[in-house]
Each structure stands twice: as structure tokens, then as C-alpha cells.
PyMOL Python script that loads the backbone (N, CA, C, O; Angstrom):
from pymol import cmd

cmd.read_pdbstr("""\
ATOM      1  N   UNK A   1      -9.880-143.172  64.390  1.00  0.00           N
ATOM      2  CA  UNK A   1     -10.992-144.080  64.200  1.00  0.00           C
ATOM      3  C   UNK A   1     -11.152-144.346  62.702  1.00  0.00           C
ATOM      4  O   UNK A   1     -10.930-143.360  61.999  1.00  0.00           O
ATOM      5  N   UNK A   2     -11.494-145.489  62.057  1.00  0.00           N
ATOM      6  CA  UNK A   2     -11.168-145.923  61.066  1.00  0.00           C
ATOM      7  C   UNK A   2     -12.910-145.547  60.564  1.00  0.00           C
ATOM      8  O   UNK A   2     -13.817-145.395  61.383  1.00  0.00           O
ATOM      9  N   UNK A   3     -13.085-145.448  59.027  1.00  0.00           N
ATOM     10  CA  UNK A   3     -13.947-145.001  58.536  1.00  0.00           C
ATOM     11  C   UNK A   3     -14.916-146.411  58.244  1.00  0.00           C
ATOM     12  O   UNK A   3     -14.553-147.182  57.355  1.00  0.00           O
ATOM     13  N   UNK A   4     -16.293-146.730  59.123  1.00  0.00           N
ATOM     14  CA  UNK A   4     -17.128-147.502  58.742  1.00  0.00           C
ATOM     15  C   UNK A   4     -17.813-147.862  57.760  1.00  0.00           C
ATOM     16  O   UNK A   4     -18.049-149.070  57.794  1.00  0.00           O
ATOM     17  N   UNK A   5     -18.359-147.181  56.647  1.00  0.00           N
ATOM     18  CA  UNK A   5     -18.722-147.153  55.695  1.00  0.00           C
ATOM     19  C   UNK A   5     -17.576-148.131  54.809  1.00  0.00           C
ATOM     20  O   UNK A   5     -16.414-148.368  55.138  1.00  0.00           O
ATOM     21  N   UNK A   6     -18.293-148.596  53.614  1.00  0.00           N
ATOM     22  CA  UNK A   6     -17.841-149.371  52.362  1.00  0.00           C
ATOM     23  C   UNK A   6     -17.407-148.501  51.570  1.00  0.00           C
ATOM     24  O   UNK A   6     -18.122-147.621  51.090  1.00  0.00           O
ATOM     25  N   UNK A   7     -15.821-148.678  51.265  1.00  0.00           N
ATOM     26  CA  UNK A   7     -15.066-147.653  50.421  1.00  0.00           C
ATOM     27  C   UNK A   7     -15.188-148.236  49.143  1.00  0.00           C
ATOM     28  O   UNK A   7     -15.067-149.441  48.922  1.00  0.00           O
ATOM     29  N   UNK A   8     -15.435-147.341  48.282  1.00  0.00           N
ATOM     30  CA  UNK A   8     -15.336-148.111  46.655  1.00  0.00           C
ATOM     31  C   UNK A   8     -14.101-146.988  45.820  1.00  0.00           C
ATOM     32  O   UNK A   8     -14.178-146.516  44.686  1.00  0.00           O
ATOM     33  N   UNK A   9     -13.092-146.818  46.775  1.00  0.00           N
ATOM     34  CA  UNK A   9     -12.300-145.593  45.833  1.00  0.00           C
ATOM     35  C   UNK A   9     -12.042-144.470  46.157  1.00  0.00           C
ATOM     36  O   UNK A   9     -12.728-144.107  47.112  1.00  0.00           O
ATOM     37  N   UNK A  10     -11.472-143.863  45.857  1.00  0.00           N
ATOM     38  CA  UNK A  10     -10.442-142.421  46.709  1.00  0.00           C
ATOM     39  C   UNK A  10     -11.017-141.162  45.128  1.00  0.00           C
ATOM     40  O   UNK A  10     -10.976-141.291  43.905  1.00  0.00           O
ATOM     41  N   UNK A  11     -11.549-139.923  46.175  1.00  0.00           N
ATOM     42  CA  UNK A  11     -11.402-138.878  45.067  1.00  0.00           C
ATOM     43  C   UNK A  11     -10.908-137.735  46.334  1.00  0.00           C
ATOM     44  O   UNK A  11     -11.135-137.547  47.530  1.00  0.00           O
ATOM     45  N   UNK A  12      -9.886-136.977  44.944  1.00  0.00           N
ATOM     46  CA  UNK A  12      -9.327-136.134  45.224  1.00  0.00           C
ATOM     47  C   UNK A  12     -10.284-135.038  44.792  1.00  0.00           C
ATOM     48  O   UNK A  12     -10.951-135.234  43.775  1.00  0.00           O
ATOM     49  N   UNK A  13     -10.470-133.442  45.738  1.00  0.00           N
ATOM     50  CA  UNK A  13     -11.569-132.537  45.178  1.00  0.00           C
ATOM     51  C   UNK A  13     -10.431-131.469  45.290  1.00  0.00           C
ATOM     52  O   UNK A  13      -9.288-131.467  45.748  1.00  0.00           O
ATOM     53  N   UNK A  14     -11.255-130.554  44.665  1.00  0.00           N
ATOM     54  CA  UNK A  14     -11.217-129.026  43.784  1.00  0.00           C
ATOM     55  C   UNK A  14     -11.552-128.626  44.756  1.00  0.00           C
ATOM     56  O   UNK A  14     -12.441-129.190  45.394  1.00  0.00           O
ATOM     57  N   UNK A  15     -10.686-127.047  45.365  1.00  0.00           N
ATOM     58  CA  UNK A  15     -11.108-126.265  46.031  1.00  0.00           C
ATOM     59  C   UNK A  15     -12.110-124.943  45.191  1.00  0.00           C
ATOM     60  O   UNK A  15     -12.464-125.048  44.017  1.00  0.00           O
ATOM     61  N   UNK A  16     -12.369-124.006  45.885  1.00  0.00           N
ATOM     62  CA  UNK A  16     -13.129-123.011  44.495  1.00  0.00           C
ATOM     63  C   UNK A  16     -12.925-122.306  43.367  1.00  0.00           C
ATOM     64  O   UNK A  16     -13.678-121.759  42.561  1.00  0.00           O
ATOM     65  N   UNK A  17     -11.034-122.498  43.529  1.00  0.00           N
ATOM     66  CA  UNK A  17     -10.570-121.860  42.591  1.00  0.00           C
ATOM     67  C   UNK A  17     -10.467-122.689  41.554  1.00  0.00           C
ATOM     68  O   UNK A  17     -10.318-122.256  40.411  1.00  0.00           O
ATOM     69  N   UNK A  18     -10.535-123.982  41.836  1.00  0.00           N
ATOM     70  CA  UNK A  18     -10.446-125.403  40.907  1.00  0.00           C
ATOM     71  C   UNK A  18      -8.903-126.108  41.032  1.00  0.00           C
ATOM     72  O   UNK A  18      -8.505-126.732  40.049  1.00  0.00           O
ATOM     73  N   UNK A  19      -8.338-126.047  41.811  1.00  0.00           N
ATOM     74  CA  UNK A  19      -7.261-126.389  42.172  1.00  0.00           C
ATOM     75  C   UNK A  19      -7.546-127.432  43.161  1.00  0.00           C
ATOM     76  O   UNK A  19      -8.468-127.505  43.973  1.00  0.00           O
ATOM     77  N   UNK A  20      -6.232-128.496  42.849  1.00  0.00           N
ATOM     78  CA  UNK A  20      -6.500-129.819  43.320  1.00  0.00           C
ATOM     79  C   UNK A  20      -6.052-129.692  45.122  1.00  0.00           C
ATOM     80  O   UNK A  20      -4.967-129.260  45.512  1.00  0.00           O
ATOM     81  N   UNK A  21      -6.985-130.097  45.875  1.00  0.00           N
ATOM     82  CA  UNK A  21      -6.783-130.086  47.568  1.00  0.00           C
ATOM     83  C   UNK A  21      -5.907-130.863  47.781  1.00  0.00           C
ATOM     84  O   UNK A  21      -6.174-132.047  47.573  1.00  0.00           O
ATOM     85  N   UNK A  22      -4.253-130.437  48.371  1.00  0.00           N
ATOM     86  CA  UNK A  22      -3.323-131.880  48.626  1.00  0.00           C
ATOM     87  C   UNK A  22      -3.415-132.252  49.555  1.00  0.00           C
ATOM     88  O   UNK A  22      -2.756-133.287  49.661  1.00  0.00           O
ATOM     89  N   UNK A  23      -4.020-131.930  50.609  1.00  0.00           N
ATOM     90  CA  UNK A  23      -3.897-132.020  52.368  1.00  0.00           C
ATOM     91  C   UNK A  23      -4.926-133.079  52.711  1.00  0.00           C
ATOM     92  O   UNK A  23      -4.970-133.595  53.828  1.00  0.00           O
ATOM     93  N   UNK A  24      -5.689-133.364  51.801  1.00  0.00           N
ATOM     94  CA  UNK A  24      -6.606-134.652  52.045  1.00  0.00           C
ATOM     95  C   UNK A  24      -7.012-135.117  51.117  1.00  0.00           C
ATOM     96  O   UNK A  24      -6.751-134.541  50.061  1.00  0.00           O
ATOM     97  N   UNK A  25      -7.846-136.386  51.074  1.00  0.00           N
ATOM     98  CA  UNK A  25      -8.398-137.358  49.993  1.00  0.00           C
ATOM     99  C   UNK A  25     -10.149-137.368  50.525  1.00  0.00           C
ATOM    100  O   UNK A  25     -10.346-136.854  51.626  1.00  0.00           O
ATOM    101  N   UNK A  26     -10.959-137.739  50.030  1.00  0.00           N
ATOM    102  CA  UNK A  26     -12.103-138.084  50.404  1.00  0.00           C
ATOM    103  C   UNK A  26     -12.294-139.603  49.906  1.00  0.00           C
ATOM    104  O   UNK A  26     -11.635-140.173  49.035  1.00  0.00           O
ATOM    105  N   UNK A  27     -13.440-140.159  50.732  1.00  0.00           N
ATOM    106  CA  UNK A  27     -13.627-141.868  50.583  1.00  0.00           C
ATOM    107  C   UNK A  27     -14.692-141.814  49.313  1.00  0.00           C
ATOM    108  O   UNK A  27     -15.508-140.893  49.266  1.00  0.00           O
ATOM    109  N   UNK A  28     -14.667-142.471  48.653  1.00  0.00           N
ATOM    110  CA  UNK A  28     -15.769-143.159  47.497  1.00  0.00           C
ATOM    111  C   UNK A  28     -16.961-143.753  48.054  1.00  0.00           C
ATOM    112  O   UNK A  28     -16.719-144.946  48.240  1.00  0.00           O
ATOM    113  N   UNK A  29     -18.089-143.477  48.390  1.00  0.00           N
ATOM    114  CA  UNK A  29     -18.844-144.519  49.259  1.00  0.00           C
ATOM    115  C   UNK A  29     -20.429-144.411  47.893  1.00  0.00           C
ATOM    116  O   UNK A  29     -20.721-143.772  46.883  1.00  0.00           O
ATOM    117  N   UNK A  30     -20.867-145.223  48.548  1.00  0.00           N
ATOM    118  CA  UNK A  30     -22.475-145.733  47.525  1.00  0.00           C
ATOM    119  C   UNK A  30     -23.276-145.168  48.214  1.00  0.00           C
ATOM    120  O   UNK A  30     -23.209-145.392  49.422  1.00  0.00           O
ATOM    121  N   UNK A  31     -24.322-144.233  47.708  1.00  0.00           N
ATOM    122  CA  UNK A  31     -24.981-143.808  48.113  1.00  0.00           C
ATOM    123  C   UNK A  31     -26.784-143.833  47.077  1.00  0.00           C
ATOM    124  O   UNK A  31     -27.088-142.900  46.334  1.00  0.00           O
ATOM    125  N   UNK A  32     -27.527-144.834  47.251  1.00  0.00           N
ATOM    126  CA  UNK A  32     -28.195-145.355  46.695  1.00  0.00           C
ATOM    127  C   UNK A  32     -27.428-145.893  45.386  1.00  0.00           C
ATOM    128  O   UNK A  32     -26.579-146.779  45.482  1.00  0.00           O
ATOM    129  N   UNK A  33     -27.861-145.162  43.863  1.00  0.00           N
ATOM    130  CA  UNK A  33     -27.281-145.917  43.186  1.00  0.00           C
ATOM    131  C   UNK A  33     -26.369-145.258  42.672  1.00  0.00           C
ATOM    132  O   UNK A  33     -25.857-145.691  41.640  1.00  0.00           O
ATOM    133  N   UNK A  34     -25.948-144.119  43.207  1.00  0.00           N
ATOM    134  CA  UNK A  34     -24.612-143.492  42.934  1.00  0.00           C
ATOM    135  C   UNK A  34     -23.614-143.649  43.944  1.00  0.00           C
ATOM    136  O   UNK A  34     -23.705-144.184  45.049  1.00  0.00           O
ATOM    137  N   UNK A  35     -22.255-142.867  43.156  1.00  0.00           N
ATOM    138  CA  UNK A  35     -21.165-142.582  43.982  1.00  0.00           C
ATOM    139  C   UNK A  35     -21.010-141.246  44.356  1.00  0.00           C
ATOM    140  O   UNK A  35     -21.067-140.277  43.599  1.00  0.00           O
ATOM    141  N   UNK A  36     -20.831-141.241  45.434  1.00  0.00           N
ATOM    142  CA  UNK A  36     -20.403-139.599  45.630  1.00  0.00           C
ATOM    143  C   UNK A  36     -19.225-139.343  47.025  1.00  0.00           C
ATOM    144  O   UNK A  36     -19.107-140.278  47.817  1.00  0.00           O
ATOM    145  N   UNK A  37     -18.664-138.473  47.181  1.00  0.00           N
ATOM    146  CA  UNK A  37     -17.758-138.144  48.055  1.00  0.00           C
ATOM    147  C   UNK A  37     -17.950-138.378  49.646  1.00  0.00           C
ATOM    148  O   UNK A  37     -18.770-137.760  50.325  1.00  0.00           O
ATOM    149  N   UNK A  38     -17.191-139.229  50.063  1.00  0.00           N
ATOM    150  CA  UNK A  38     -17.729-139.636  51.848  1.00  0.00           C
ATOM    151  C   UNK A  38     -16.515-138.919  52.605  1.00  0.00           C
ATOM    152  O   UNK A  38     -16.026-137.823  52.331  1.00  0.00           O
ATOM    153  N   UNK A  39     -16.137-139.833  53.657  1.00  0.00           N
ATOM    154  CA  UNK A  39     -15.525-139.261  54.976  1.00  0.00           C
ATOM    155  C   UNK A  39     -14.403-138.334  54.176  1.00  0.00           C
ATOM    156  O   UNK A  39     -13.900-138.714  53.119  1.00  0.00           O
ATOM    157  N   UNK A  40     -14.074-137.068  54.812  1.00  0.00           N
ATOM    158  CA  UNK A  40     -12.532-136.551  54.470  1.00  0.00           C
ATOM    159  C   UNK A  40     -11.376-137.330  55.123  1.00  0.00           C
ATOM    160  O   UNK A  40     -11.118-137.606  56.295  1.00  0.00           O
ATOM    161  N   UNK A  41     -10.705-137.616  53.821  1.00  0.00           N
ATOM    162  CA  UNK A  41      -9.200-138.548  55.001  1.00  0.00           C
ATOM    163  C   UNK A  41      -7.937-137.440  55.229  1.00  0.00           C
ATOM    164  O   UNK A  41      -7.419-136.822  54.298  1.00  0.00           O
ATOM    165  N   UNK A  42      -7.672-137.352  56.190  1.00  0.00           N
ATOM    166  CA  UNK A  42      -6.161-136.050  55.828  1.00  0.00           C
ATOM    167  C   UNK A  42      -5.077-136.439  55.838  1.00  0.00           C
ATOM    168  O   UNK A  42      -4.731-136.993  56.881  1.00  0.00           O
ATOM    169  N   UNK A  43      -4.345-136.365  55.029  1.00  0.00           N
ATOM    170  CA  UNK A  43      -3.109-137.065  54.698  1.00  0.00           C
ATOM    171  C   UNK A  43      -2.091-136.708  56.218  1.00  0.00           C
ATOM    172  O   UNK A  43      -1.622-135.683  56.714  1.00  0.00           O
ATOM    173  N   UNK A  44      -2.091-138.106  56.555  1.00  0.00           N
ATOM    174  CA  UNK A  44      -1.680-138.070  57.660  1.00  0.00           C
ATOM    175  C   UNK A  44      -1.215-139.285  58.042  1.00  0.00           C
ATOM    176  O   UNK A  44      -1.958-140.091  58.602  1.00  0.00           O
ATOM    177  N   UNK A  45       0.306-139.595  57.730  1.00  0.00           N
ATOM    178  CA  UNK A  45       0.283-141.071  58.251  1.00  0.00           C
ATOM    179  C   UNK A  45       0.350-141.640  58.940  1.00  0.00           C
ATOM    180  O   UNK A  45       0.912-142.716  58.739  1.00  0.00           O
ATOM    181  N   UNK A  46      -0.298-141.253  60.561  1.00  0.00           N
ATOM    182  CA  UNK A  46      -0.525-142.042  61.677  1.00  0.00           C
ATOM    183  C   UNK A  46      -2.082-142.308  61.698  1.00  0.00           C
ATOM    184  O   UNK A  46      -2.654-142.894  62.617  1.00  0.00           O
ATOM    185  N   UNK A  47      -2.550-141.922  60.834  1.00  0.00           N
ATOM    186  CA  UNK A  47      -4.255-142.297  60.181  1.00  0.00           C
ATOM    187  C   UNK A  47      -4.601-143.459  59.692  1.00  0.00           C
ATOM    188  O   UNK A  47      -4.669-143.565  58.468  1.00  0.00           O
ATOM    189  N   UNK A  48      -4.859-144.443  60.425  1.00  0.00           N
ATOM    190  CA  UNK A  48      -5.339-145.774  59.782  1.00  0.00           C
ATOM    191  C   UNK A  48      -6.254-145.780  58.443  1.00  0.00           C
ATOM    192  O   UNK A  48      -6.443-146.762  57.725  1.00  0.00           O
ATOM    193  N   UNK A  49      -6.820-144.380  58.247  1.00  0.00           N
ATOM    194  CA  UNK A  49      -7.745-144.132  56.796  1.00  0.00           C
ATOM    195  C   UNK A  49      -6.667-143.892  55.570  1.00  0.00           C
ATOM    196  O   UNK A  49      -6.734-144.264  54.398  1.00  0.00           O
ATOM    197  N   UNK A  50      -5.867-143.299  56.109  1.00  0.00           N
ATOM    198  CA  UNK A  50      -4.534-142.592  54.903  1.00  0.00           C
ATOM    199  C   UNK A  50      -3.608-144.156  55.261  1.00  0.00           C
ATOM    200  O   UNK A  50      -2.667-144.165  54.469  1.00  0.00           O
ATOM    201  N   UNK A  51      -3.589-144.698  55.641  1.00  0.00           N
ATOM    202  CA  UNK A  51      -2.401-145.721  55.550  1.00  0.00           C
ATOM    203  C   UNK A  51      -3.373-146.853  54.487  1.00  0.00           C
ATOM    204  O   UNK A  51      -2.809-147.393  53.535  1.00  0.00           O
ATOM    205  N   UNK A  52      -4.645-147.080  54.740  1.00  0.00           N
ATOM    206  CA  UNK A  52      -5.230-148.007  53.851  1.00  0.00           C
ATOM    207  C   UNK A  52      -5.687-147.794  52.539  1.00  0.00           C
ATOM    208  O   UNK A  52      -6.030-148.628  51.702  1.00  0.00           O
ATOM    209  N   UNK A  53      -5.631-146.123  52.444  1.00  0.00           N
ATOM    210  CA  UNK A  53      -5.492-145.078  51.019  1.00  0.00           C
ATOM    211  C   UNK A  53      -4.205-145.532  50.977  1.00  0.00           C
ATOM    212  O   UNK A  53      -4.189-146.283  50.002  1.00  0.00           O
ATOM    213  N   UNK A  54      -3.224-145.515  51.419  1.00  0.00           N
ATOM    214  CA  UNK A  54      -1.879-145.912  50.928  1.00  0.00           C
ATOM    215  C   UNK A  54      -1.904-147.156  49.785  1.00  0.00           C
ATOM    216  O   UNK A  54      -1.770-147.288  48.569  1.00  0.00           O
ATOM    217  N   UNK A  55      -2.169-147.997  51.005  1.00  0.00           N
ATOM    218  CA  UNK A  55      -2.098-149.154  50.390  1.00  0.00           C
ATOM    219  C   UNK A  55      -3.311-149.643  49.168  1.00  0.00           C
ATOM    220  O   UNK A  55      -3.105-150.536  48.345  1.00  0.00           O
ATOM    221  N   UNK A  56      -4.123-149.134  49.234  1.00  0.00           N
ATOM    222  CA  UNK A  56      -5.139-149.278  48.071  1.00  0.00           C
ATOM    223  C   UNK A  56      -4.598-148.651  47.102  1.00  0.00           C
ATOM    224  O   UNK A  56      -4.928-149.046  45.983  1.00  0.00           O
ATOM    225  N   UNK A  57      -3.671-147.564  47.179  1.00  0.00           N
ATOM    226  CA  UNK A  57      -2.881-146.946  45.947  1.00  0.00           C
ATOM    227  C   UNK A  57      -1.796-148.083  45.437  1.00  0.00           C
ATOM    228  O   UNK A  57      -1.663-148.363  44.245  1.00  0.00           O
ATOM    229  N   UNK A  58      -1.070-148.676  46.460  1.00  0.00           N
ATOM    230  CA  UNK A  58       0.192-149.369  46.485  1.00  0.00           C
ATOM    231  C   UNK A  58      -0.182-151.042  45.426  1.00  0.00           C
ATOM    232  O   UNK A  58       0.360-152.031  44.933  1.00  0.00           O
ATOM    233  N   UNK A  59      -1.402-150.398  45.597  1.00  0.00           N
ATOM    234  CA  UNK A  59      -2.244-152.036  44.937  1.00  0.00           C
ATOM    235  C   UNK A  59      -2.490-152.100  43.363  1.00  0.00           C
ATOM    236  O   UNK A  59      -3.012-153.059  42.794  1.00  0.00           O
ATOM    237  N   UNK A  60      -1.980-150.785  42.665  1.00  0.00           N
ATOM    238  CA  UNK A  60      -2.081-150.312  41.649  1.00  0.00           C
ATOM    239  C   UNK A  60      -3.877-149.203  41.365  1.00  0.00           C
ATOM    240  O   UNK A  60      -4.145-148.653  40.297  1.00  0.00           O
ATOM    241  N   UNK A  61      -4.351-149.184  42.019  1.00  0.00           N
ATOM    242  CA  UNK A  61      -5.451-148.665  42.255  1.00  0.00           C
ATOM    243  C   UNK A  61      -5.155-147.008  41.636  1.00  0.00           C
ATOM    244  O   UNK A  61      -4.013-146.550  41.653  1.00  0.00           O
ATOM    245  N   UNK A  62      -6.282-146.246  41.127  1.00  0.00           N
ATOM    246  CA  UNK A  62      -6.165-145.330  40.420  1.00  0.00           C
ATOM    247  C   UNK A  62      -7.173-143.744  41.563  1.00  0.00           C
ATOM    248  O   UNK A  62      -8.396-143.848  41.664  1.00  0.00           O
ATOM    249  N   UNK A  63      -6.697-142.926  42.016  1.00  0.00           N
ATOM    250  CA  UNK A  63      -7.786-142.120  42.441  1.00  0.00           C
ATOM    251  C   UNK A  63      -8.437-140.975  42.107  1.00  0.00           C
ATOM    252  O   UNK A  63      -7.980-139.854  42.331  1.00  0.00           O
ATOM    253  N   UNK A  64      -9.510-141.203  41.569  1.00  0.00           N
ATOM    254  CA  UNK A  64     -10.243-140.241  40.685  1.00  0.00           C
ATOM    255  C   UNK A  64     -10.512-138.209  41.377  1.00  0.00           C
ATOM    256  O   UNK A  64     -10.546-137.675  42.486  1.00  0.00           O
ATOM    257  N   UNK A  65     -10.607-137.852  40.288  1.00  0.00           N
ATOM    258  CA  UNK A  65     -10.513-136.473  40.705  1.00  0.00           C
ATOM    259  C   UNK A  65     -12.414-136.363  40.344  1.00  0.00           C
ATOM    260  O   UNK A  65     -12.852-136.783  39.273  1.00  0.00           O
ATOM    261  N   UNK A  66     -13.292-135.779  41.363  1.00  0.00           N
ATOM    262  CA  UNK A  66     -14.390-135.371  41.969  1.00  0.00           C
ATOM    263  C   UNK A  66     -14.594-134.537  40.522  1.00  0.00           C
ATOM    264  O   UNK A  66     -13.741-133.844  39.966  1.00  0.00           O
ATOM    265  N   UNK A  67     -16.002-134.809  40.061  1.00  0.00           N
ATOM    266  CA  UNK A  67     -16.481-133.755  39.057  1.00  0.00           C
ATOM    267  C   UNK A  67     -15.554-134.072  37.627  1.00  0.00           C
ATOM    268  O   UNK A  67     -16.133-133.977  36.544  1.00  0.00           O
ATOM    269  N   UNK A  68     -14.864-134.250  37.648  1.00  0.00           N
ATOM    270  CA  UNK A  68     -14.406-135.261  36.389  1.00  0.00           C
ATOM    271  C   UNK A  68     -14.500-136.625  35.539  1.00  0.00           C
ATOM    272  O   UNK A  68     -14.138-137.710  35.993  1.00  0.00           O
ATOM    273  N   UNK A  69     -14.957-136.462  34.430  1.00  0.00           N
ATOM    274  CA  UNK A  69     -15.983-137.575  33.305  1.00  0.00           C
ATOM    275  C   UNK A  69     -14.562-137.791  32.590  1.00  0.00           C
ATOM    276  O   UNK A  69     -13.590-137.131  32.222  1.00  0.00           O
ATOM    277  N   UNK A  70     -14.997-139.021  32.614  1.00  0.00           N
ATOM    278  CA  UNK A  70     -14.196-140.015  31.417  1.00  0.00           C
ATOM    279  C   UNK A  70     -12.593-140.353  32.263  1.00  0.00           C
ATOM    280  O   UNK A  70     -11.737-141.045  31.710  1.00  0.00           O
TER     281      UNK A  70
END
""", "prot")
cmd.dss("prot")
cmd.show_as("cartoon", "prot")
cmd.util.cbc("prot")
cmd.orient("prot")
């Protein structure tokens, strides 16, 4: 099932040790007047969420790492 919400961007998160999670992406969504981390996508490419993370990458698109400035 494809993720309803308005994607504004892909972040990758930190598990607790601070190491980057490879097994999934999370969605960018608006949440009043911030951004913060939405649906988990799991890298999975029979996932209509990870195939359109694909292609939003494939688009030159950049995906930000969670808790990281500048």
C-alpha cells in the first residue's frame, strides 16, 4: 500500500549507537510548520514506496540524514 501522506524528501535515521539504518528510509512529511520523520519505507523493491524513493533519488534528489544541520 502506497504511503498517503505528502512526501517532501527521504531521511535516513541513526540507530542508538548512531549508526546509519540501511534496511529502510523514512518519508519527509509536514507536520504543521515543520518537517519531521513519517511512514518507515523498507528497502524493498517490490514496494511501490521504495521504487518511488528510487526514482526520486534517480531524479538527482539528495536524502537527508535525521538530526543533521547544515
Amino acid at each position: 500500500m502506497a504511503i498517503n501522506e505528502q512526501i517532501y524528501g527521504y531521511y535516513k535515521m541513526k540507530n542508538e549507537a548512531g549508526d546509519l539504518i540501511e534496511t529502510s528510509i523514512r518519508a519527509k512529511v509536514k507536520v504543521g510548520s515543520s518537517y519531521e520523520p513519517g511512514p518507515d519505507i523498507p528497502r524493498d523493491s517490490a514496494n511501490m514506496d521504495w521504487i518511488n524513493y528510487e526514482k526520486w533519488v534517480s531524479e538527482g534528489n539528495t536524502i537527508e540524514i535525521f538530526g543533521d544541520s547544515g
